[in-house]
N, C-alpha and C positions, 0 to 999 in steps of 0.2 A: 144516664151520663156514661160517656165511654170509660171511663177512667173506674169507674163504681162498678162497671162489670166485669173489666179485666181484673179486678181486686177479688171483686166475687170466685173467678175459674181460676184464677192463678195464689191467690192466697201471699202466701210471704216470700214466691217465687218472683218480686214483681218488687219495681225498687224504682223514685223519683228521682230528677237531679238535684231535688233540694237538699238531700244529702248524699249523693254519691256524685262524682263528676265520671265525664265521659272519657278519661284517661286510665279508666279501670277497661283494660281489657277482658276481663274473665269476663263481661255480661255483652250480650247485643243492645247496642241503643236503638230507637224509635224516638221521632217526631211522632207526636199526634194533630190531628184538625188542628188543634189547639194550640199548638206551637208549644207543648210542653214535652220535656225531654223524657222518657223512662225506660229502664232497665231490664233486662230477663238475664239471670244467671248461665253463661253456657254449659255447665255443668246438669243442667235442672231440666230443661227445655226441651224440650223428645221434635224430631225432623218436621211430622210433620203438622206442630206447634208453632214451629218457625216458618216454615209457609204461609200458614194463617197469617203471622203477626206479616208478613212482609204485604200480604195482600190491602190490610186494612191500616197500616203502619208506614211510615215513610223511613227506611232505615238510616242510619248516621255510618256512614263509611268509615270503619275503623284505620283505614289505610291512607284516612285525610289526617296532616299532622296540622294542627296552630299552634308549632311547634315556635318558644322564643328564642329571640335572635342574639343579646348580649349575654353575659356570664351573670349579671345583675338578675336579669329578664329570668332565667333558669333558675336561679337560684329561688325568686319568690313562685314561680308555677309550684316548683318542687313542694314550698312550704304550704301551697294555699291547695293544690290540686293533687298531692299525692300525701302520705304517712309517710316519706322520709324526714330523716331528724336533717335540719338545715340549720345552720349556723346565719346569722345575720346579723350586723352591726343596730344593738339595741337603739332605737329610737322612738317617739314619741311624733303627735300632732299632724300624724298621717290620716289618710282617708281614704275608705273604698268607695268607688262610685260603679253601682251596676250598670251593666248596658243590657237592652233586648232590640234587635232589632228586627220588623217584621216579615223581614226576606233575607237570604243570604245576600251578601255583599260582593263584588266580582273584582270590587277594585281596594282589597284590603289594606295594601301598604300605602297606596292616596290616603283613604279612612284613619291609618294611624300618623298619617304624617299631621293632618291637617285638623285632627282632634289634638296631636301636640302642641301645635300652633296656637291651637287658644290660651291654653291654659297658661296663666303668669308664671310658672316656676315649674319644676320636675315634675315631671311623669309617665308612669311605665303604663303602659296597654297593654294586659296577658286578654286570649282569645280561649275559652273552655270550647264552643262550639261554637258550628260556623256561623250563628247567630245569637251568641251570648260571651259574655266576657266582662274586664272590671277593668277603671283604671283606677291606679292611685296615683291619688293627691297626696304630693308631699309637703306642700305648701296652704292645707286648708283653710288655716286666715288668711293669708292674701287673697286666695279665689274668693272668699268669703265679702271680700271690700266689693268687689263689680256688680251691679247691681243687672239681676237680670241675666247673669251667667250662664246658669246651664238650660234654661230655657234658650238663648242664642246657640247653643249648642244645638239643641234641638232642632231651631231652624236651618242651622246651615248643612247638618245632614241632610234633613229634605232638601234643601232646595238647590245642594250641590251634587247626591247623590240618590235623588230620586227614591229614599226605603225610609219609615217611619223610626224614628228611637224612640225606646223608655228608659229614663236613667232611676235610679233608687239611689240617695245620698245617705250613705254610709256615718256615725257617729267616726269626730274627729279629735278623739284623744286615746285612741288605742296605741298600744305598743308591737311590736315584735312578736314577745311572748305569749298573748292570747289574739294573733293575728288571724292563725289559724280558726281557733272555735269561732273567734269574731268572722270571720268570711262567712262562716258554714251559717253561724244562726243566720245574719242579714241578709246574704242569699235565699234563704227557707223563706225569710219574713215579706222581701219581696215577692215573690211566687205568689205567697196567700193571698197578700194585700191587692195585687194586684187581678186576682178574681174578681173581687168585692167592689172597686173601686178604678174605674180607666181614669187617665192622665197623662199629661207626659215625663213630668216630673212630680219624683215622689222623695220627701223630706222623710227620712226615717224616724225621727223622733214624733212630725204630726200625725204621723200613720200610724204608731203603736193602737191606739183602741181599736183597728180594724184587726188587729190580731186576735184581742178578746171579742170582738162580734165571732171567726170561725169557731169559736171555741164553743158561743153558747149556741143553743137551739134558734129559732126562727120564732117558735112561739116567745121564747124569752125576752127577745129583742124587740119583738114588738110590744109583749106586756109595761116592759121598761118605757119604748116611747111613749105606748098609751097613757100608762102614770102620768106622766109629766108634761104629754103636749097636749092630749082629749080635746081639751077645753077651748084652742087655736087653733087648732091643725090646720082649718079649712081658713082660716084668714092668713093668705100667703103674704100680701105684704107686711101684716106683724111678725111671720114667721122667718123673712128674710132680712126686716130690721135687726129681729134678736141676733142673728146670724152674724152682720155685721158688727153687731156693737161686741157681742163676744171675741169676734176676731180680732176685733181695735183695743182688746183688752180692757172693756168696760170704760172706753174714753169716749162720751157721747160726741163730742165736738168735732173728736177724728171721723167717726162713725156718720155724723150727721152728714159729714162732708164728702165722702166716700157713697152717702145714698142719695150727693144733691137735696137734702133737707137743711129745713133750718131746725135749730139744736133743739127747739124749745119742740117743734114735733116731733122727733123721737125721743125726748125725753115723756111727752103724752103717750109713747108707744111705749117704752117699757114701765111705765107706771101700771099700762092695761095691760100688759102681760104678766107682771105682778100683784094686778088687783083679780085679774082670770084663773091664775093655777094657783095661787099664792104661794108661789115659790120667789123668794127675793133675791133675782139673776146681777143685784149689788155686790153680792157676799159670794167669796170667790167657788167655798163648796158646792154650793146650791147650781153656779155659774159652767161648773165644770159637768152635774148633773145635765143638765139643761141641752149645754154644749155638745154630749155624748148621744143624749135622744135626740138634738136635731143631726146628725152625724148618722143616725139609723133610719129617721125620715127621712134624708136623702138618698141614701146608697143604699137599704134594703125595701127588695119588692115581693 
């Protein structure tokens, strides 16, 4: 992996954007294949080091600003993309929402006009790179009521501006005062998550376990599944009933209806999914167990 061998020759000379933004001048930035962002310290970096990187490296032009446009607009870059101390009117019930999109974009200020447009209530677009950026929601319960939101977002970038997005939705009771750390983890946690897992939206709260999948080994992750699915694995339609009825929150009725069954046959299914591993997917620990190894049989290969 590219990324595992520049780590190897360059050691702690070598920096992600999951924690640093591209507003630190001291480092050269690099796109990789990958479309992930990373740093070389200018300082560190001998001439003809940086030839290399530029040959296998897509560089990020320092001399491009996605510089903000109101004094509001300044003032949150400032707090979220640099270590200056920023003063801001303490509030509550905000929301980051990440963007990636998979090409740079030609027609920016259409892009921020018409991402404002959807949203019911306030919202500021800051740009980190010319392919990543956040908006906040000021308003996160109302966005909250439309159903099918930021997936409509999703399509009307494609289909008005021809370039793929990914959004990662942000926890919506942060403040002011831990705005900042909050950017930096959720930012990081998108990054991971989205190795592990493609989509186009990504709910920040039902993605947390893919954060502890990077964490353990591959053997781990499959000993876990093996525990607890061995015994089904191979019977996919039990395995995609459980799926659902976990998702409906152990409501067979909702679950049945959502699989086009009738209630009484999958309830015959999780009875034989319980009489199989004898793990009772009733009981919410067990449930959540369960939920986690089918979350590894799907996303880990």
């Amino acid at each position: 992996m590219l990324l595992d061998k520049l780590k190897d020759y360059f050691g702690e000379n070598f920096v992600t954007n999951e924690k640093h933004n591209t507003n630190n001048h001291h480092y050269y930035w690099f796109k990789t294949p990958d479309n992930e962002v990373i740093g070389f310290p200018k300082d560190k970096i001998r001439h003809n080091e940086l030839d290399l990187l530029n040959i296998f490296l897509k560089p990020i032009d320092d001399k491009i600003t996605y510089s903000p446009q109101t004094e509001e607009e300044k003032k949150w870059a400032s707090l979220l993309f640099t270590d200056a101390d920023v003063e801001l009117p303490n509030q509550t019930s905000f929301r980051f929402i990440y963007f990636l999109l998979k090409e740079e974009l030609q027609e920016r200020d259409t892009f921020n006009e018409a991402i404002k447009s959807l949203f019911p209530g306030k919202t500021l677009i800051l740009w980190e790179t010319e392919t990543t950026g956040v908006f906040i929601d000021f308003e996160p319960k109302t966005t909250d009521m439309l159903d099918n939101f930021f997936e409509s977002i999703v399509d009307t970038v494609i289909s008005d501006f021809f370039v793929e997005i990914f959004l990662y939705l942000g926890s919506s009771n942060i403040t002011t005062d831990d705005a900042r750390t909050t950017y930096q983890w959720e930012k990081g946690s998108f990054r991971t998550i989205q190795k592990q897992v493609k989509k186009q939206v990504y709910k920040g709260e039902e993605e947390l376990p893919f954060l502890l999948f990077d964490e353990a080994t591959r053997d781990t992750l499959l000993k876990l599944r093996d525990q607890t699915l061995q015994r089904v694995v191979d019977d996919r339609d039990l395995i995609q009933s459980i799926k659902v009825y976990l998702d409906c929150n152990m409501n067979v009725s909702l679950a049945a209806k959502k699989l086009y069954l009738h209630r009484n046959t999958l309830q015959y299914r999780v009875d034989k999914f319980i009489e199989k591993t004898g793990i009772d997917i009733r009981h919410f620990r067990s449930a959540v167990s369960v939920y986690i190894a089918l979350l590894i049989e799907k996303n880990i290969h």
